[in-house]
C-alpha positions as CSV (number, residue, x, y, z in Angstrom):
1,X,-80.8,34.1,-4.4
2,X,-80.8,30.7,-2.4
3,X,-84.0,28.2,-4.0
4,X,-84.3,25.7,-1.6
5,X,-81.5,25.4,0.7
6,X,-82.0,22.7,3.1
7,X,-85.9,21.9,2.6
8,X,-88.3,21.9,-0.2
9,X,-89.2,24.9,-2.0
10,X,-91.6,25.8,-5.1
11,X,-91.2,29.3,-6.8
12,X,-93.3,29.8,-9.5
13,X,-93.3,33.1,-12.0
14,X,-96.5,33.3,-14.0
15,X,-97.4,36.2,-16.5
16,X,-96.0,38.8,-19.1
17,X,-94.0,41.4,-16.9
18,X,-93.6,39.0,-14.1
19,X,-89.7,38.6,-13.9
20,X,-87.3,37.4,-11.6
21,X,-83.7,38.3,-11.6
22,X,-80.7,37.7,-9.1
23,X,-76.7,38.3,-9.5
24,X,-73.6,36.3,-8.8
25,X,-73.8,32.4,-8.3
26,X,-77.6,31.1,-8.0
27,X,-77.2,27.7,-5.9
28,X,-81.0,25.9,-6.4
29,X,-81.8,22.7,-4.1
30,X,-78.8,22.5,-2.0
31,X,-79.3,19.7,0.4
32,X,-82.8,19.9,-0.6
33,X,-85.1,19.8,-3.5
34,X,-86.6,22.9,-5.7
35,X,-89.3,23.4,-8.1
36,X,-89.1,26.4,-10.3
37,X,-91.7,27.3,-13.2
38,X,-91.4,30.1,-15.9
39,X,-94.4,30.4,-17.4
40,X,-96.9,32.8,-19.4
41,X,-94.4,35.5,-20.9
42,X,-92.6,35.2,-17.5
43,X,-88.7,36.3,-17.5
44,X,-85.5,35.4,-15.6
45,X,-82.0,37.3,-15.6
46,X,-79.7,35.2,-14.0
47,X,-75.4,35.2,-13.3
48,X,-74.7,31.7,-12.5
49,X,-77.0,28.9,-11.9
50,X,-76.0,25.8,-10.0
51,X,-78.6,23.3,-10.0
52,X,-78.3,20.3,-7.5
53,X,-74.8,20.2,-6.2
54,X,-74.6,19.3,-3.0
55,X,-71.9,16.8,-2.5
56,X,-73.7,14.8,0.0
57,X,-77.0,15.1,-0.5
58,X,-79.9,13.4,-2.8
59,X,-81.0,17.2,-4.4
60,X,-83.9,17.3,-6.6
61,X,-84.5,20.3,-8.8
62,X,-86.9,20.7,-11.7
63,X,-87.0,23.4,-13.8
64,X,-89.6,24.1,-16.1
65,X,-89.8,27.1,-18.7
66,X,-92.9,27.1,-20.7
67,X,-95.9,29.1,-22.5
68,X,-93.5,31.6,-24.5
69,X,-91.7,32.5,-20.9
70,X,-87.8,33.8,-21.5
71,X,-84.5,32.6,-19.3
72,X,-81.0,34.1,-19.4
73,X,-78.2,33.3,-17.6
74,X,-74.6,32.8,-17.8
75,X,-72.8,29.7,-16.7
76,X,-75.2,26.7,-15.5
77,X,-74.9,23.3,-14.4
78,X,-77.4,21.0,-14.0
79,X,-76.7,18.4,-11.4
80,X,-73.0,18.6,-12.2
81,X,-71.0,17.8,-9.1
82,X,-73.7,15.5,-6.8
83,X,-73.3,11.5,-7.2
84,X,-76.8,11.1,-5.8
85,X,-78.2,14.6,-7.6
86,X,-81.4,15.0,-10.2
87,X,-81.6,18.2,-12.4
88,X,-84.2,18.3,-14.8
89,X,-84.9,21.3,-16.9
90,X,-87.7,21.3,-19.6
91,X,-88.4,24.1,-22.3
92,X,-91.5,23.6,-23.7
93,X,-94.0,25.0,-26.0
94,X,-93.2,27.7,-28.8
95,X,-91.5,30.9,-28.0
96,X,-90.2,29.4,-24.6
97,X,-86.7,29.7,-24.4
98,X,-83.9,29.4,-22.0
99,X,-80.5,31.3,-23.5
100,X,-76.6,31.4,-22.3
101,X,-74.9,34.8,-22.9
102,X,-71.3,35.5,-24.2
103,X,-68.9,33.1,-23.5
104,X,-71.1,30.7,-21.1
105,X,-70.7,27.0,-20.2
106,X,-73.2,24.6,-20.0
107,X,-72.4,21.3,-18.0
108,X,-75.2,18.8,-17.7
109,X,-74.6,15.4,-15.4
110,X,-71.3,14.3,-13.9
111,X,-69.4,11.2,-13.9
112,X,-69.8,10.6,-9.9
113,X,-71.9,8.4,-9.4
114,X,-76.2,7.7,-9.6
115,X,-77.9,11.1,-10.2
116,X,-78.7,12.3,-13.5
117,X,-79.3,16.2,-15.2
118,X,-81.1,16.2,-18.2
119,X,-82.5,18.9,-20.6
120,X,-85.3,18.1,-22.5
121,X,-86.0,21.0,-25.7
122,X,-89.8,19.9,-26.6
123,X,-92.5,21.3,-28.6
124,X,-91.4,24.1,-30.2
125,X,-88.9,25.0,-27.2
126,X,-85.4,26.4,-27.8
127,X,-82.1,26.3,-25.8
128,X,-79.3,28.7,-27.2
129,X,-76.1,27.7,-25.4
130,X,-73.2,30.5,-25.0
131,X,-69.8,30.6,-27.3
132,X,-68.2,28.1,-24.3
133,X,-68.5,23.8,-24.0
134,X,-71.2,22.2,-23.5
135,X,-70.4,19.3,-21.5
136,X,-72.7,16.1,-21.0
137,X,-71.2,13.7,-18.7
138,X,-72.3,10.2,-18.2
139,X,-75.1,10.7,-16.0
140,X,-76.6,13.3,-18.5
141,X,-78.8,13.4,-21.1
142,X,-79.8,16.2,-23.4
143,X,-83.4,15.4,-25.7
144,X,-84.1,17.7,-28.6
145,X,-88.1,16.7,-29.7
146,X,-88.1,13.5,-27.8
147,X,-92.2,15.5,-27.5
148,X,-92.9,17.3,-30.7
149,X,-90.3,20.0,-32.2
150,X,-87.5,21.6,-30.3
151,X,-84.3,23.2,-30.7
152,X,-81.3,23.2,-29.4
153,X,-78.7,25.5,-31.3
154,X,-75.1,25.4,-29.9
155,X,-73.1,28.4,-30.4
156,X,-69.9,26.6,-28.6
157,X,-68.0,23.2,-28.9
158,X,-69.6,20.1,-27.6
159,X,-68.2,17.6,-25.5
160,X,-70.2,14.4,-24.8
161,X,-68.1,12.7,-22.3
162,X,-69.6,9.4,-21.6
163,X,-73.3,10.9,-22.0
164,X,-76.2,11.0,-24.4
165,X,-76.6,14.0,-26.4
166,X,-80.3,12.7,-28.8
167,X,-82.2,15.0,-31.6
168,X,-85.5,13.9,-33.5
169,X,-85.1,16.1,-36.6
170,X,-87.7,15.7,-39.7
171,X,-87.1,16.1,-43.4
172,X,-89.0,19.9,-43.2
173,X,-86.5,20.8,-40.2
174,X,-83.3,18.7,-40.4
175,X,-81.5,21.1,-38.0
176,X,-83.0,20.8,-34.8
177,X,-79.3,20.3,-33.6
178,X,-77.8,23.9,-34.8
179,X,-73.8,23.5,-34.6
180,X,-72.6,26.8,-35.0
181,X,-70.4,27.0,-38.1
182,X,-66.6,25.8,-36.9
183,X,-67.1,24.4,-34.0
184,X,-66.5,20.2,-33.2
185,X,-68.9,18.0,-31.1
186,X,-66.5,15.7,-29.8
187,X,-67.6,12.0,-28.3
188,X,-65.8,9.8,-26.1
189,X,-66.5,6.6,-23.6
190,X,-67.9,3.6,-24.2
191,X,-71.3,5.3,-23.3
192,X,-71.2,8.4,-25.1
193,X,-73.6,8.7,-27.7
194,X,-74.7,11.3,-30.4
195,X,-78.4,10.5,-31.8
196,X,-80.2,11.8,-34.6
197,X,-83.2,10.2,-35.4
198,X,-84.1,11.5,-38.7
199,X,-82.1,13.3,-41.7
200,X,-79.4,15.6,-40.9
201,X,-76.9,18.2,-42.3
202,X,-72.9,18.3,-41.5
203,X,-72.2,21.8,-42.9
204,X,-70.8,25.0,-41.8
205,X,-67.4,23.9,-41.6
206,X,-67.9,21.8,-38.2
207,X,-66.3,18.7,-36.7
208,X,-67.7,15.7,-35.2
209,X,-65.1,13.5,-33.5
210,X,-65.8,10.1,-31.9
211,X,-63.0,8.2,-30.2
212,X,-62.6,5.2,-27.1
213,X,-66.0,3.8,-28.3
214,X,-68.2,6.4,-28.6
215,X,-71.4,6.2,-31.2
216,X,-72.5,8.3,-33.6
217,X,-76.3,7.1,-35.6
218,X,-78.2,9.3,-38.1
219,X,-81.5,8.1,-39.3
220,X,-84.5,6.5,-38.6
């Protein structure tokens, strides 16, 4: 399942048993731009999804997942490979959710060039990464409740490689970043930052590394 391949396409799935599902590698805006909506109960089942990668071209893709609607995939990468690329997606509202199985990577930006991928996890959203890296490169960003609650609970390591990984936690839920228990979010690059506006909890055994200028900042 091609979304967008050369033009400018809009698929939207809207409604409890309304579900869209496609095997292997799912390219979406390749050399052109895509705007895909999950909403209402609405379900996806996907393999792989490869969000904005043409090498040449300025792809746009936005992905929104919303109203309580449910995504699975496997591997995805949002914006990961294009210098000129935008990948947005958004899970918001409670009960939405977009979810990694098994062993799944998650890479979000790229250090090319201009583009940008970004996940935003907002009002009561939730992403649930698989047991493989998440990656943020320097022209990504991932915002837990930049816009109310959201969660973002990472069952695999995390590498923030010159990118902007930034939670807004609360003294009733401190963990809106959910580090599985051993695993290390490691930061590196004068522009890689890990921000946590609010209180927050270093339990469970995990590792946070910061090296070659990297930030770390807890608090208000």
């Amino acid at each position: 399942l091609d979304i967008g391949p050369g033009s400018d396409v809009t698929l939207v799935v809207d409604g409890a048993g309304s579900t869209v599902s496609a095997t292997g590698t799912t390219p979406w805006g390749v050399g052109g731009s895509a705007n895909v909506t999950f909403r209402n109960q609405a379900v996806g089942n996907f393999d792989n999804i490869q969000m904005a990668i043409s090498p040449t071209d300025p792809d746009i893709v936005d992905v929104t997942i919303e109203t309580v609607a449910a995504v699975k995939a496997n591997n995805i990468d949002v914006a990961a490979f294009d210098a000129a690329a935008t990948g947005t997606i958004t899970v918001t509202g409670t009960g939405s959710t977009l979810t990694q199985a098994g062993a799944s990577e998650l890479v979000v930006g790229s250090n090319l060039g201009t583009g940008s991928g970004t996940i935003d996890i907002e009002s009561g959203g939730t992403l649930t990464t698989g047991t493989g890296t998440t990656t943020i490169h320097a022209t990504g960003r991932v915002n837990v409740g930049i816009v109310g609650d959201g969660t973002f609970n990472a069952n695999g390591p995390v590498v923030v490689y010159g990118g902007r990984l930034n939670a807004f936690t609360s003294s009733e839920d401190p963990d809106r970043f959910n580090l599985a228990a051993g695993q290390t979010v490691t930061a590196s690059g004068s522009t890689g930052r890990v921000s946590i506006v609010g209180p927050y909890n270093l339990t469970r055994g995990t590792t946070f590394e910061f090296n070659t200028g990297a930030e770390f900042s807890v608090g208000l």
